[in-house]
C-alpha positions in Angstrom: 31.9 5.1 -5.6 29.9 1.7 -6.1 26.2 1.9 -5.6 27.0 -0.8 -2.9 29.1 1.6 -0.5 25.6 3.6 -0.2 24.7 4.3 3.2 21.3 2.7 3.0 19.4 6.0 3.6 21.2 7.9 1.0 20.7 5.3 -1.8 18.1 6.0 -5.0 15.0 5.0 -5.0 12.9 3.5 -7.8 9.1 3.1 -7.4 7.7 0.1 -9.1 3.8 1.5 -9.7 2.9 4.7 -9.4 -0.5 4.5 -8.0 -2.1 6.1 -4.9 0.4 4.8 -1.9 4.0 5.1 -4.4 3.0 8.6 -5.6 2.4 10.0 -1.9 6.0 8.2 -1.1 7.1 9.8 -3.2 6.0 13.4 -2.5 7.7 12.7 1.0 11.1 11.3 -0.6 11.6 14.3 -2.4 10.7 16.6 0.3 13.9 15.1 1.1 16.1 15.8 -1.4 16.1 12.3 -2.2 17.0 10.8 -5.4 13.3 9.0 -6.5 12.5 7.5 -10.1 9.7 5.5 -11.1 8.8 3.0 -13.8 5.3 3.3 -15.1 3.8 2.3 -18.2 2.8 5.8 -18.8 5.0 8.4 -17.2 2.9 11.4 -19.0 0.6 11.0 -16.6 2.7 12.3 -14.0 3.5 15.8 -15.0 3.2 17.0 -11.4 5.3 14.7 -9.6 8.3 15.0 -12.5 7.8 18.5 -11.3 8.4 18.0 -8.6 11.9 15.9 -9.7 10.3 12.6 -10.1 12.3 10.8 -12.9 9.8 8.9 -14.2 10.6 5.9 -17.1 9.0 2.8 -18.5 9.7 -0.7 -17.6 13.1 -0.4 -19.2 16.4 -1.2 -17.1 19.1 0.8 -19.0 16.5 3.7 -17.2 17.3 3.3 -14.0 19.9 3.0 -11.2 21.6 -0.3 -10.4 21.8 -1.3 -6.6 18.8 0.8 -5.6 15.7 0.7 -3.0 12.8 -0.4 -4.9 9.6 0.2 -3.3 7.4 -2.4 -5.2 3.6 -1.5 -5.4 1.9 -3.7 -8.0 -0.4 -6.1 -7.7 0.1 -9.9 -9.3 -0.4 -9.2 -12.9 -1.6 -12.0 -15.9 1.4 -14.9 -15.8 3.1 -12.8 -19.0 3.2 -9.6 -17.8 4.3 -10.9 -14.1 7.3 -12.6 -15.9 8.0 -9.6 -17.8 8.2 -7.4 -13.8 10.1 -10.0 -12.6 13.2 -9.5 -15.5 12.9 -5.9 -15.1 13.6 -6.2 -11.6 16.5 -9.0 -11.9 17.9 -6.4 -14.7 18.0 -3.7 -12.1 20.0 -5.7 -9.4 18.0 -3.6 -6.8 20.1 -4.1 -3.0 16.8 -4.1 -1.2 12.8 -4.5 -1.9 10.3 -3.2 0.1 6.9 -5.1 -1.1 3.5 -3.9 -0.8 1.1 -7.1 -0.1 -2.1 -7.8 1.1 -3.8 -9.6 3.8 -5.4 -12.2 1.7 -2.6 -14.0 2.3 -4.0 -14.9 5.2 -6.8 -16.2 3.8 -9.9 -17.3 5.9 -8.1 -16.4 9.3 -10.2 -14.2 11.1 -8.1 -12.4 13.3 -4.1 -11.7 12.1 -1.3 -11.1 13.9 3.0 -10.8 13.1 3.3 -14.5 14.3 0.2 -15.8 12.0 0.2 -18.4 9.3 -0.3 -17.7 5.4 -3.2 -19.7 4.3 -4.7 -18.1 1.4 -7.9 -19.8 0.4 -8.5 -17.8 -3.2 -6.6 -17.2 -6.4 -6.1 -13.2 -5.4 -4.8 -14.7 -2.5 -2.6 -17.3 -3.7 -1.1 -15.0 -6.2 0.1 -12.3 -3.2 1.9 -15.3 -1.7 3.7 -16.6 -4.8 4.7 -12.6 -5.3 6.1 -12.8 -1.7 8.0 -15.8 -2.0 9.4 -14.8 -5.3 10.4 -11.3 -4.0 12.0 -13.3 -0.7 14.3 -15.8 -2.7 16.0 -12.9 -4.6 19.2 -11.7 -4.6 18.7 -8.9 -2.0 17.1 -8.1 1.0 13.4 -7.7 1.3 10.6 -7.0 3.8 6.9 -7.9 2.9 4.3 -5.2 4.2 1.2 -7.3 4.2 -1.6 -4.1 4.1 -4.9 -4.3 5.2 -7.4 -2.4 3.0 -6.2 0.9 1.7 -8.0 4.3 1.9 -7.4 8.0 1.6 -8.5 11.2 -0.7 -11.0 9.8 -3.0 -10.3 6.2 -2.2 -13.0 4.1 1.0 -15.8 3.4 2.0 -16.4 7.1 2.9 -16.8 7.7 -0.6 -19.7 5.5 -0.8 -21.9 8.2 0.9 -20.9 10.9 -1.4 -20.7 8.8 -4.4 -23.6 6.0 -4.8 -22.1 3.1 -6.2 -18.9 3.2 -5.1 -16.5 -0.1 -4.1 -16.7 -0.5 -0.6 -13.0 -0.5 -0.9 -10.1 -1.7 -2.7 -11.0 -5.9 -1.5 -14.4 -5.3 -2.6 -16.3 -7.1 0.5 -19.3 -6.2 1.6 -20.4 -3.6 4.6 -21.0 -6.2 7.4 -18.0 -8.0 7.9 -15.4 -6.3 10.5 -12.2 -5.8 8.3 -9.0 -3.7 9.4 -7.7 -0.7 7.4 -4.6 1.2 6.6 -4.7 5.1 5.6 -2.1 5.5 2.8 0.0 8.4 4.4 0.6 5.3 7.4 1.3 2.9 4.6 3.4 5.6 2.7 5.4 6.2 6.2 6.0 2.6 6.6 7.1 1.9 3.4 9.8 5.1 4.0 11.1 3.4 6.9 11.6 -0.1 5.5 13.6 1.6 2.8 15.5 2.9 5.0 17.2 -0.3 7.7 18.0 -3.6 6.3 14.9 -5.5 8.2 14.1 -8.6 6.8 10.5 -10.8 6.9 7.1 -10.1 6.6 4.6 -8.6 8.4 0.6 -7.4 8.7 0.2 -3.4 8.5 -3.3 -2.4 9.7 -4.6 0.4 11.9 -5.9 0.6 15.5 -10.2 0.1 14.6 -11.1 -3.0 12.9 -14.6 -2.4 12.0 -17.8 -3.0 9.7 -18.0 -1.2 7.0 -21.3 0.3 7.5 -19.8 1.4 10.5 -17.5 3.7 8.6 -20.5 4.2 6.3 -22.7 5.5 9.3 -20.2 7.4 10.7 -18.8 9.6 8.0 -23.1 10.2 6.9 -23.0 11.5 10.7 -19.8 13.6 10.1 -21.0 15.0 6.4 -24.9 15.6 7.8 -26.1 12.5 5.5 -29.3 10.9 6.4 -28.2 7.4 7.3 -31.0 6.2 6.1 -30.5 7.2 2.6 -27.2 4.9 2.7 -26.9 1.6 0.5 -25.6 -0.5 3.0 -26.4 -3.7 0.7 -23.8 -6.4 0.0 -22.6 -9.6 0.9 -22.3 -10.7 4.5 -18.7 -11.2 5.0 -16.2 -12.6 8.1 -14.0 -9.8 7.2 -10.3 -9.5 8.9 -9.2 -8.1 12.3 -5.2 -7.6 11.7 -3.4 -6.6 14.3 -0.1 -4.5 12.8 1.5 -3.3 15.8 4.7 -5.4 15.3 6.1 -3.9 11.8 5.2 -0.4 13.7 7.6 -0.9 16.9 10.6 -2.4 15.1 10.6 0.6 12.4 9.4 3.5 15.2 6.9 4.1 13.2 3.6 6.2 14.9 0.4 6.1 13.3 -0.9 9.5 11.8 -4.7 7.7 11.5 -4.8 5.2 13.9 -8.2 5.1 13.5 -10.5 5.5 10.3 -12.1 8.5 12.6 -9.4 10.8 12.2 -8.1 9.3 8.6 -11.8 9.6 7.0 -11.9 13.6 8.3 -8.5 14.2 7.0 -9.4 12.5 3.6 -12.4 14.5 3.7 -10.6 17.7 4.2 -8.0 17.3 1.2 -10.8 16.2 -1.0 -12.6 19.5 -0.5 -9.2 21.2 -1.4 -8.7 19.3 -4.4 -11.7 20.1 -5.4 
C-alpha cells in the first residue's frame, strides 16, 4: 500500500536531530509500537535508544522512509550545511513537518500571543523565520511550534545552583528579565500530537509561569536547601518574553504535565538524582 494511504497516526516517523526534546519523543513513540528513525550525524551515540528500536541513520535519503512525519528539531545551521538539510528533506518527500522553532521570532515583543506578529530584531532570530517560511512553502503540510526556552534533566536555570557557571538557559539571557519556559516532556507531547492531525500554521508553546530567572534560581536554592545568598545572580538586565501558548494546547487537547517551572524543576530534579 502507498505510504500516502497511511492513516496519519500509523505513518513512520523520522526525527530530524536527536538532541534533548527528539530523543524523549522518541522514548514515547516507541512505547507505542511506533515505527521511529532518526537521522543524526553520529548515530553511535545512541546505543540506548536503537535499543530500544530506534533506527537511527545519517543524513542520507535512500535511509529512510518516503512519505513520513518528520519531526524537525535543529536549529538554523551555517548557509552550507542548512542547504545541505533542506535536500535531504526534499529527497525524503516527508507528507507532513512538525517544526521546532523559537520565540525570537518574535523579536523585541514583550508579551506573545497565537495572534502575534513575527518581528525578529537579531540574526538568531531572523534565521528561525527564514527556517519557518522555508518549511511552510514545501510540498506538505506543516505546523510551526514556536518554543519558549527549553528545560528538563540536566538542562535550566536550576542547574545554575548546582553547577556554577552554568547558561541560564538555552537563549542565554540574563536572570532579571521575565521570560516564559517550556519543560521538554510538554514540548515532546506537543510535538506527538502535531504528528498526529493535519493542523496547519504556527504557533507560541510556553508554560503557565513567565518569570525571572532568578526567581527560578531562588526558588529551586529554597527547594535544594542552597543559601540564596551563595547564588550568582549576575548578568545582563534583560526585557525577557511573556508568551502565552494556550492556543496550540486547546486545538491539539494537549494538558500540560509542568505547567509551571515549580513542578517541572522538582521533577527534573528527581530524575537527575536517578541518573546519577
Amino acid at each position: 500500500m502507498s505510504a500516502s494511504w497511511w492513516p496519519v497516526r500509523e505513518r513512520p516517523v523520522v526525527l530530524v536531530g536527536l538532541g534533548l526534546t527528539a530523543s524523549r519523543l522518541a522514548r514515547r513513540l516507541l512505547r507505542e509500537g511506533r515505527e521511529v528513525y532518526a537521522a543524526t550525524r553520529n548515530p553511535g551515540r545512541f546505543s540506548a535508544l536503537t535499543a530500544e528500536g530506534l533506527k537511527t541513520a545519517e543524513f542520507t535519503p535512500n535511509s529512510f522512509p518516503r512519505e513520513a512525519a518528520i519531526a524537525h528539531t535543529i536549529p538554523p545551521l551555517a548557509d552550507a550545511e542548512e542547504d545541505a538539510l533542506r535536500h535531504f528533506l526534499l529527497a525524503i518527500r516527508p507528507a507532513r513537518i512538525v517544526y521546532v522553532s523559537a520565540t525570537s521570532v518574535y523579536g523585541e515583543l514583550a508579551v506573545v500571543d497565537a495572534d502575534s506578529p513575527v518581528l525578529p530584531s537579531s540574526a538568531p532570530g531572523s534565521r528561525r523565520l527564514a527556517a519557518e517560511q522555508w518549511i511552510q512553502a514545501g510540498d506538505w503540510r506543516s505546523l510551526i511550534l514556536r518554543a519558549a526556552a527549553i528545560y528538563g534533566p540536566g538542562r535550566g536555570a536550576h542547574r545554575r545552583v548546582l553547577d556554577p557557571g552554568t547558561p541560564a538557559d538555552s537563549q542565554r539571557r540574563g536572570p532579571s528579565g521575565v521570560m516564559s519556559r517550556i519543560h521538554v516532556d510538554d514540548l515532546a507531547s506537543l510535538v506527538k500530537a502535531g504528528l498526529e492531525c493535519e493542523l496547519t500554521g504556527a504557533f507560541p508553546v510556553a508554560d503557565d509561569l513567565p518569570c525571572s530567572t532568578r526567581d527560578v534560581m531562588r526558588w529551586s536554592a529554597d527547594f535544594l536547601g542552597v543559601d540564596p545568598d551563595s547564588l550568582d545572580l549576575s548578568g545582563p538586565v534583560t526585557t525577557g518574553r511573556s508568551v502565552d501558548g494556550q492556543m496550540i494546547r486547546k486545538i491539539l487537547g494537549v494538558k500540560l504535565q509542568y505547567p509551571d517551572y515549580r513542578r517541572g524543576i522538582a521533577q527534573c530534579l528527581r530524575e537527575e538524582r536517578e541518573s546519577s
